[in-house]
N, C-alpha and C positions, 0 to 999 in steps of 0.2 A: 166928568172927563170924557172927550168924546175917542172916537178912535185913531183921530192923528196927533191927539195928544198924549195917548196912554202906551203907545209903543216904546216908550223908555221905558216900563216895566218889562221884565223878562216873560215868557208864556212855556213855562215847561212843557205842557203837553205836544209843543210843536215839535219839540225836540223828539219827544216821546211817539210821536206819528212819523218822523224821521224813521227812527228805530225801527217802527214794523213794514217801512218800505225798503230801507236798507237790508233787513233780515229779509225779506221776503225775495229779493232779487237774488242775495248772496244762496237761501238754500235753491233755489230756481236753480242756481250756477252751477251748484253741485249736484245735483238730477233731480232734473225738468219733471222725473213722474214723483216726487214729493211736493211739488206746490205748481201742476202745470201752466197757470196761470201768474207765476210770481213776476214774472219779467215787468209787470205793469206799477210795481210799486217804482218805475221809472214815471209814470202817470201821475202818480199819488205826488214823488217830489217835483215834479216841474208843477203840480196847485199849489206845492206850497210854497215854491221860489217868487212865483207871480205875490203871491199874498203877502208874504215876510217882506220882498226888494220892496213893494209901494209902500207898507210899515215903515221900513227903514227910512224911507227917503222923507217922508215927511216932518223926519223928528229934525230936522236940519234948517236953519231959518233959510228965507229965499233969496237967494242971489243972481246974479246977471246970469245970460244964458251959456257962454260960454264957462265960467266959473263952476255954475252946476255942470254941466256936461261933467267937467274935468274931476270934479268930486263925486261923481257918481264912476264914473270910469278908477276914479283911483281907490276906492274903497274895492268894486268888483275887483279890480287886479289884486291887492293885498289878502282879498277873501279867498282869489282860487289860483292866483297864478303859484305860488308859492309850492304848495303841496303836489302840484302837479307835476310844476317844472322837474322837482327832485324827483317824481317818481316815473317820467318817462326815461330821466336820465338813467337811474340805475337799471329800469326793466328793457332799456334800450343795451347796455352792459350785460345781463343777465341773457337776453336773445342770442348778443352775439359769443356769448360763452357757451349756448346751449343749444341754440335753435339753429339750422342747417338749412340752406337755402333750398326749398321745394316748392309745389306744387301750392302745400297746406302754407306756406310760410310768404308766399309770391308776394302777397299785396302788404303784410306786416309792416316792412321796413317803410316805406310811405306813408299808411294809417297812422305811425310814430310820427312822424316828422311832420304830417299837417297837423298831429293833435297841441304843434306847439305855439297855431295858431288860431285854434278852436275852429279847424276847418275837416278834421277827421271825418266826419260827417259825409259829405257831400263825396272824400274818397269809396269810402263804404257803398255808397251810393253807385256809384259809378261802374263799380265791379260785379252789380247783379248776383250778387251773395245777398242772400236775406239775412237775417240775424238767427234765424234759428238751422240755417246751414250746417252742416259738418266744419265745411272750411274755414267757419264764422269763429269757429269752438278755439282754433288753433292760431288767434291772431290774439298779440297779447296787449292788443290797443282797441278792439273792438268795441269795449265798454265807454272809452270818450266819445262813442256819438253824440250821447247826449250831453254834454260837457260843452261839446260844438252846437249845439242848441242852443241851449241857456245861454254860451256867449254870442251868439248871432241873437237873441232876441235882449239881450242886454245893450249891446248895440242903438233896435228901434228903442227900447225904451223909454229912453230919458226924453226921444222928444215927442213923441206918444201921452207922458207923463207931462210935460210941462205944463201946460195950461192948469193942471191942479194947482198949481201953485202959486195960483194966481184968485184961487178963492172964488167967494160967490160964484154967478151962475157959470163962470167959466169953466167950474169945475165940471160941466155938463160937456162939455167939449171934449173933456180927456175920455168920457165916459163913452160919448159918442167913437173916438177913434176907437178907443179900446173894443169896443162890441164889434162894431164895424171888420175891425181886422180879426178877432175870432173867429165872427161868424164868417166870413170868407174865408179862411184856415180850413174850419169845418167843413163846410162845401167842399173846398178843396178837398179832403182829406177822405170825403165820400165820393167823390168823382173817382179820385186815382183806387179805391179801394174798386168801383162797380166796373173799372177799366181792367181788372183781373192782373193784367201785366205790368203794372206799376206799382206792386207794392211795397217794393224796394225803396220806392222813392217815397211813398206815403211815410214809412217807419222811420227814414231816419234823418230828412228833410225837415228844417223846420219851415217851411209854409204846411206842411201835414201839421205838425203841433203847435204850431203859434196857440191855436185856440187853447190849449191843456194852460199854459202859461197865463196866458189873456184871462182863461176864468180863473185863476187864483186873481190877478187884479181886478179884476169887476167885483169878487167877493167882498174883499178888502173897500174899495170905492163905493159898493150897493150898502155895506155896515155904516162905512164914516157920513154915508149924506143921511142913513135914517136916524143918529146921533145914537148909536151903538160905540160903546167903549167896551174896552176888555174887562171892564169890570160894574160895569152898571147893571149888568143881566143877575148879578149876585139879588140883588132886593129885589129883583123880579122875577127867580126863579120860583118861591115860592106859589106866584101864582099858577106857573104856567109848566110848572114842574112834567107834569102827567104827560104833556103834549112833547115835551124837549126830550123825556127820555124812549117817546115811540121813535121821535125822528131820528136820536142815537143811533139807536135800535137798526134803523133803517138804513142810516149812514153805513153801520157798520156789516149788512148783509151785502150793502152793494160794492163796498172793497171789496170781502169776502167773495161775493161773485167773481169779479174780477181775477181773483187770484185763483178759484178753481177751474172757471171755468172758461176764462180768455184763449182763445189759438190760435196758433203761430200762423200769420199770413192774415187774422183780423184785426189788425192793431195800426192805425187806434184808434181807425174806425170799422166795425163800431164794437170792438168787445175792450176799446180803452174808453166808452161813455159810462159804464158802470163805476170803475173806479175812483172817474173825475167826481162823476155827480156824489157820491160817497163821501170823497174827499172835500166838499163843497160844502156841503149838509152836514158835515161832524167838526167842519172848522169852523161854520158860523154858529152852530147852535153853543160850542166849548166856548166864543168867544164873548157870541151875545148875553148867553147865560152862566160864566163862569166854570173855573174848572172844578166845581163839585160835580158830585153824582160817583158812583165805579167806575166808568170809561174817564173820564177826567181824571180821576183821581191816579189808574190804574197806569195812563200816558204819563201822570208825572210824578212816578217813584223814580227812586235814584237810579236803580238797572237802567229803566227806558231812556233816561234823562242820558245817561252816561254814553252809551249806545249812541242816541242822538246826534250827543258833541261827537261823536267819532265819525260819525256818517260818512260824513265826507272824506274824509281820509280812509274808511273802510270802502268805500266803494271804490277809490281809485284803488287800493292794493288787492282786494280780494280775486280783481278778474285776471292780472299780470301771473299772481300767485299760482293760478288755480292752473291757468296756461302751460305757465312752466313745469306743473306737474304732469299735466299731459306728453308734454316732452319728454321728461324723464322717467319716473316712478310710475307714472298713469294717477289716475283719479277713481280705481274704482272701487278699490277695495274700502272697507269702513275706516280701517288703519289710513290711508292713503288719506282721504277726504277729513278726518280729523288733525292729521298732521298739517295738511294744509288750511285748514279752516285756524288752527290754533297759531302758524306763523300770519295768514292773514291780519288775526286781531292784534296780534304782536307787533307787525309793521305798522298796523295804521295807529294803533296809540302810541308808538316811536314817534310817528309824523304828527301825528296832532299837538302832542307835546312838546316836538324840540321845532320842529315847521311850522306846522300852520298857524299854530295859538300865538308863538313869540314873535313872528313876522309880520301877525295881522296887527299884533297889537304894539311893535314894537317905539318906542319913542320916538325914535330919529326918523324914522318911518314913518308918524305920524304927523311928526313937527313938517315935513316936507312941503314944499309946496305943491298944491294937486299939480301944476305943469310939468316939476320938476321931477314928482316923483313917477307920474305916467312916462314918464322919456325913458328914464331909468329904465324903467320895469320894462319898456320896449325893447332897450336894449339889449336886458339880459334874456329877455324870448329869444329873443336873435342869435345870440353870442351860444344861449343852451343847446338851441336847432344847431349852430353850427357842429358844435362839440357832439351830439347825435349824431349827425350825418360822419361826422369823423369816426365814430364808431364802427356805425353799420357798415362805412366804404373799407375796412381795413377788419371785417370779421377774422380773415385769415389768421391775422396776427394775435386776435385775443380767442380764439373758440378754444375748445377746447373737444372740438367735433373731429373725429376721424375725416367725416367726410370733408368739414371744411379744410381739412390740413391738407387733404389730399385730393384736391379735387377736380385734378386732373382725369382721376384713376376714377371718378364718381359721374362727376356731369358730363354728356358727350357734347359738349360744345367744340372739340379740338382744335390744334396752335393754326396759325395762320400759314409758320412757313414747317419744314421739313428737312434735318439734317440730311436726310439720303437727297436731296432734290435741292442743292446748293445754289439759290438765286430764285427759286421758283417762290411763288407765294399764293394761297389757296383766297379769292375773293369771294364775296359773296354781297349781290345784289338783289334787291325785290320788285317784285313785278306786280301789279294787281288785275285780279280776274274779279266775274265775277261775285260776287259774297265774298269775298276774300282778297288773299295774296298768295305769290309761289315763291319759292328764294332758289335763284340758280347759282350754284359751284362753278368757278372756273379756275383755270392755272392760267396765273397770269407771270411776266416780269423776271421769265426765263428763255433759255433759246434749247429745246428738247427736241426729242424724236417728235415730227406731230403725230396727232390722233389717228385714228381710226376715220375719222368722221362723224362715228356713234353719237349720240348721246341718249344720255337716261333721263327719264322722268319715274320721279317716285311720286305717287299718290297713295294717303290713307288718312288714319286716325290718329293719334298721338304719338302710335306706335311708330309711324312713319318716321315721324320728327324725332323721334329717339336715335333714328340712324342718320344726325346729320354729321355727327365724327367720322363714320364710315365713309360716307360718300363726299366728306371733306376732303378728307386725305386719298379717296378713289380718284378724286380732281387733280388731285395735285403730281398721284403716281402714273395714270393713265392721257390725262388730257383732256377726256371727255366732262361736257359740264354735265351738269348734275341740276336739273329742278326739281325742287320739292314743292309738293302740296300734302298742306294735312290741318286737321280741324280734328279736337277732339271729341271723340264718339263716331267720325263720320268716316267708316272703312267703307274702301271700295271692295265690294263681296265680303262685307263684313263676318255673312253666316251666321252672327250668334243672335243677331234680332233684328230685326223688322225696322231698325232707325232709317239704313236711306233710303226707304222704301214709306214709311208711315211719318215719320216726322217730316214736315214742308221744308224747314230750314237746311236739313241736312241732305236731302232730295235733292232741291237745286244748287246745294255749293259741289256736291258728287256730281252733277249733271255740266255742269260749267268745268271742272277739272278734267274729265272726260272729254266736252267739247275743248277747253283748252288744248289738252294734247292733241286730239283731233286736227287743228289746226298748224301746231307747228312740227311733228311729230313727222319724219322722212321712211321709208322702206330701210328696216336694219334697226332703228332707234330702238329703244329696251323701256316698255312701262313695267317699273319693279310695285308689287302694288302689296306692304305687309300690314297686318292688323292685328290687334285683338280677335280670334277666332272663337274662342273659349271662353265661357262663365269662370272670373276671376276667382282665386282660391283665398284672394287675401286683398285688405282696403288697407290705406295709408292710414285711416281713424278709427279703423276697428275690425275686430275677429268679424270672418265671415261663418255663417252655418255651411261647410266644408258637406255636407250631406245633402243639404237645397241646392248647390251650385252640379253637385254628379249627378242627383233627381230632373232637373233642369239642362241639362249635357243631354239624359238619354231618354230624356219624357217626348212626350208629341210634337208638342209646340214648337221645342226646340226641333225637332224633324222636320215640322211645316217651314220652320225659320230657314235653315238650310237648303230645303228644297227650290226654296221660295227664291232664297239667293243665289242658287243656282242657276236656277232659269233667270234670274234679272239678269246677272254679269253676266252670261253669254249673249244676250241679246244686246245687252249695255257697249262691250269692249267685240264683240264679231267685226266690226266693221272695221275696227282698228288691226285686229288680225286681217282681215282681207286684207289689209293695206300692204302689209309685211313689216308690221311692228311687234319685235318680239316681246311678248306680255311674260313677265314672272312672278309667278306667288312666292310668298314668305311662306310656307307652310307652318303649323304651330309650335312655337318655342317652348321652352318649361317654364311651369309657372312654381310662382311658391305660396307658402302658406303663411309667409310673413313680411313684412319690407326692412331691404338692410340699411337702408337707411337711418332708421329708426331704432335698430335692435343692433347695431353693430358698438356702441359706446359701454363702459363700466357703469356710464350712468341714465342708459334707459335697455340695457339688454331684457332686465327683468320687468319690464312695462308691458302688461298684459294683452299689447298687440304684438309682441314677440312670444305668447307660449308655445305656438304650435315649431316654432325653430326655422332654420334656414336650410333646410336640406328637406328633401321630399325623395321617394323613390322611385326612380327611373317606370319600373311596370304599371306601378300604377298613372304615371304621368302617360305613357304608349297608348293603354286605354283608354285614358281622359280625350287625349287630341283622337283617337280613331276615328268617330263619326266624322268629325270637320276636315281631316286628313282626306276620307273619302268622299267626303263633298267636293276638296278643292283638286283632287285627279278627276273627277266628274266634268270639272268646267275642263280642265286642261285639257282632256280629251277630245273634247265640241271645237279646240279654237286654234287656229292653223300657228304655228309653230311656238304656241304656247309651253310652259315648264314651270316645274316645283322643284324652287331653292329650298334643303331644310336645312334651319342651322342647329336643330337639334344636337345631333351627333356632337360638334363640335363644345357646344355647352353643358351637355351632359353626356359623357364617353365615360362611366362606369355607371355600376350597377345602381347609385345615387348621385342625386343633380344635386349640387351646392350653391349657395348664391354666393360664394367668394372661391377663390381660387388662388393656392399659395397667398392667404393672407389679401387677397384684391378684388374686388367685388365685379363680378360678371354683369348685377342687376343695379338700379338706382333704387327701384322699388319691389314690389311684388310681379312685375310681368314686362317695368320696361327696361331697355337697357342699360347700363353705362357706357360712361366710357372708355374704358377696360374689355367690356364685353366686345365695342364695336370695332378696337383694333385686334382682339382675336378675330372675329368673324371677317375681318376683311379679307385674306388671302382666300379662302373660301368662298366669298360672294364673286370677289375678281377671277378665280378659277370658274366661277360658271357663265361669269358673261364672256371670256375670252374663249369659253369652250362654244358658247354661241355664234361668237365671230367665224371660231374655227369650222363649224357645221356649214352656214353659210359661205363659205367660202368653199368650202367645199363643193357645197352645189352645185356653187358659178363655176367651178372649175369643170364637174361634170357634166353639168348643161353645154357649155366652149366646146367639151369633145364632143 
């Protein structure tokens, strides 16, 4: 029996090598320092997708071309659309019940909604998040890249594969695409690795893995042309026993390598060649030679076998699971990571047995015509994507998130118009500069006192962008527009490090906003410039060492850093003072030691990026900011009618800073604002730039006499 006739038998052990990719990823999931290398049993199953899909397919007598297409497309949809559909549906339900729209959360609701068309992939791609990011951890769609793989190479398949089917030496044709397209995979996938900065795109792109795929069907193709069945190696084992269980042996060092020693940023090329070639050499030798021996026998006990059949259904729910415990409970404790490892296995044999098994195999589903039933199934992609996106666009109404209920009081995005400002409406349009854009405020589509003439320009880091509620409604009460510029990490007189000073990219987008204002910027106009000053006391994904960040405050480096930013921004913004542009600092806010975003709910207060709590106190926070306080009256000093706005006072006015206030949050996260914080701060920021107006004028009036 050769090997495109013996694939109607069942092969346990594939199932059973299923299982140790599947488990190898799931504990990778739960911490990366028990199996660092696990994330590659995604390597392990796309050889064995390649090898199983060419099995399947030729157990099928051969028919017209478009017939095949449609029977190959309608068996793949009944295999994976099923289990899927239902499980983005509910973990897309389960986000907008739990997950609150941030930072960590930004790219999620997209990742969802392309994975319903096996296009996840290329979104992931696109965001220059690598997989073993922070913010990679916190998306609970992240796992269908390769999902988006397998169906983009399911796709080329079928007509890749045809010519097999057509026998004799045509069969050489298929062999030839097939290598032809790996081995340019490969190359690819070695190019974008030796290019350093692409390997976003190498991971999760399939032209980087077409080859993992490719060599599961060239294995498959290279057995059935030397007349290799799945069971003819049985009466041949005995000869050649000695030699099959060295290369076992060898098979199974090079997964094992794979899974200790792969790392993040070499995958998959080239610490995903060990795993393939493993997976290569342990599938042909089980297949050529049968599944005797321990390793064969050991892949198909009923545990591995069972595992196996779940795979798939386990790997879509484990990563959604594990997500949302992050959101809530956290993942770190043993308690924690067993609770959730135990509803993992729980969902996914829900889904295997009531979804995936009874749809793939169901009757009427079967009877279908491939046309009929591919349209279908198109349809209900469609109809599910819709019912998602209905979800996600209306969180408000199902979260059950403080922040989403109230998020007004959270996000500083603020309303467009203003009950005090009856007809007025605050717009806001973009500009692009250099490396960037700027968004400028205006009051439009009333008839008021005019302006001043003023106008501001803010430039900074994220933090900038956190006061655009402020100088929303600054626009709308004053007159004066308002341009922002802000890039995160990229403070102008940052102080706390060396970025726009050592990093290229954030050098010239500070050098271009700079000259930006430079350019449109009149004698009397206001550059407000706030940042991050201070080593953060607290991350949106995890406890900081609160010890390193005050060692780092009052060590050297951080001296040189300051020093260093010292002397940049005067020499940087002097010219703009010569001009008579009043420049103002943000001087440093209070920071905290945990985000409330995250620890404000019943159901993640106690998630162990909330231990350290949301209040910090006031003396020690005066010490913290000191250094960078007297760095930023240093520069003020050097720069003609420069000033230091603090809005300290106002956010922390007793003897402890809180990140809510009467039940309302001051902070969105650990150090930026909301927006709640930015309509307190407002009267206060307008008190110093009208007290600015009022100096100047002054002048002029003194200078007249």
């Amino acid at each position: 029996m050769r090997a495109d006739e013996a694939q109607a038998g069942y092969l346990p052990y594939i199932d059973g090598l299923r299982a140790v990719a599947v488990l190898a990823v799931v504990f990778y999931h739960l911490d990366a320092a028990w199996l660092p290398g696990g994330f590659t049993g995604v390597d392990i199953f796309f050889v064995i997708s390649g090898f199983v899909v060419s099995a399947s397919v030729v157990r099928f007598p051969r028919a017209g071309f478009f017939e095949s297409l449609l029977r190959f497309y309608a068996r793949r949809l009944r295999r994976i659309a099923p289990a899927l559909i239902v499980c983005l549906l509910v973990t897309g339900l389960a986000s907008a019940l739990f997950i609150p729209e941030a930072w960590l959360s930004e790219t999620s609701r997209n990742t969802g909604r392309m994975a319903f068309f096996g296009l996840s992939n290329f979104t992931l791609a696109a965001t220059g998040n690598d997989y073993f990011s922070p913010k990679v951890e916190f998306n609970p769609y992240t796992h269908t890249w390769s999902l988006g793989v397998e169906e983009q190479f399911y796709v080329a398949f079928p007509l890749l594969f045809l010519a097999w089917s057509y026998g004799a030496r045509k069969r050489w044709v298929s062999v030839a695409l097939f290598a032809v397209a790996a081995l340019a995979s490969l190359w690819y996938a070695r190019l974008l690795a030796q290019a350093g900065d692409r390997t976003v795109e190498a991971f999760y792109l399939t032209t980087g893995r077409f080859w993992q795929l490719g060599a599961g069907v060239l294995l498959y193709q290279g057995l059935s042309l030397a007349g290799v069945s799945a069971r003819s190696g049985e009466q041949a084992a005995r000869v050649w026993r000695g030699l099959r269980s060295a290369g076992l042996g060898v098979a199974v060092l090079l997964i094992a390598a794979g899974f200790v020693y792969a790392r993040p940023g070499h995958s998959p090329w080239p610490d995903g060649l060990w795993p393939v070639l493993g997976t290569l050499l342990l599938l042909g030798l089980l297949y050529a030679g049968g599944a005797g021996g321990m390793l064969g026998r050991a892949l198909s006990t009923a545990p591995a076998v069972a595992i196996g059949r779940i795979s798939y259904s386990l790997y879509l729910w484990h990563w959604p699971v594990f997500v949302l415990f992050r959101w809530t409970l956290g993942l770190e404790s043993a308690g924690a990571r067993a609770l959730a490892l135990g509803l993992a296995i729980a969902l996914a044999i829900a889904s295997y047995r009531l979804v995936e098994r009874p749809l793939r195999h169901a009757a009427p589903l079967v009877r279908m015509r491939n046309w009929g039933f591919v349209t279908a199934a198109v349809l209900v992609v469609f109809a599910s994507s819709a019912i998602y996106r209905h979800v996600a666009r209306h969180t408000d109404d199902y979260s059950l998130s403080v922040v989403s209920r109230n998020a007004g009081d959270w996000y500083p995005y603020g309303p467009e118009t203003d009950p005090a400002y009856p007809g007025c409406k605050a717009t806001v349009r973009t500009e692009q500069i250099q490396g960037g854009a700027a968004w400028v405020y205006e009051r439009g589509g009333c008839e008021r006192a005019p302006a001043d003439g003023r106008r501001l320009f803010v430039a900074g880091d994220s933090h900038a962008g956190a006061y655009s509620e402020l100088l929303q409604r600054s626009a709308l009460a004053s007159g004066r527009s308002a341009t922002l510029y802000f890039a995160g990490g990229c403070g102008v007189a940052g102080l706390v490090d060396r970025r726009e000073f050592d990093n290229p990219a954030c050098r010239a987008y500070v050098e271009a906003v700079v000259a930006d204002v430079g350019r449109k910027a009149r004698p009397g106009d206001v550059l407000f410039l706030p940042a991050l000053r201070l080593p953060r006391l607290s991350e949106q994904w995890t406890l900081f060492d609160e010890n390193a960040a005050v060692s780092a405050t009052f060590g050297a480096d951080a001296q040189a850093s300051r020093q260093q930013g010292v002397v940049g921004a005067v020499e940087r913004l002097r010219p703009l003072a010569q001009r008579g542009v009043r420049i103002v600092f943000e001087a440093p806010k209070p920071l905290l030691r945990a985000p409330p975003y995250r620890c404000s709910d019943w159901f993640n207060r106690d998630n162990p990026v909330c231990a350290r709590g949301l209040t910090v106190e006031r003396d020690f926070l005066q010490r913290y900011r000191a250094p960078s306080l007297q760095a930023l009256q240093q520069i003020v000093a050097q720069l003609p009618g420069a000033s230091l706005w603090d809005p300290f006072p106002v956010l922390c006015p007793g003897p402890t800073c809180a990140a809510l206030r009467d039940g309302r949050p001051l902070y969105f996260d650990g150090d930026h604002l909301s927006g709640y914080g930015n309509r307190l701060l407002l009267p206060s920021f307008s008190a110093h730039l009208d007290g600015l107006v009022a100096a100047d004028t002054g002048k002029a009036a003194a200078a007249a006499h």
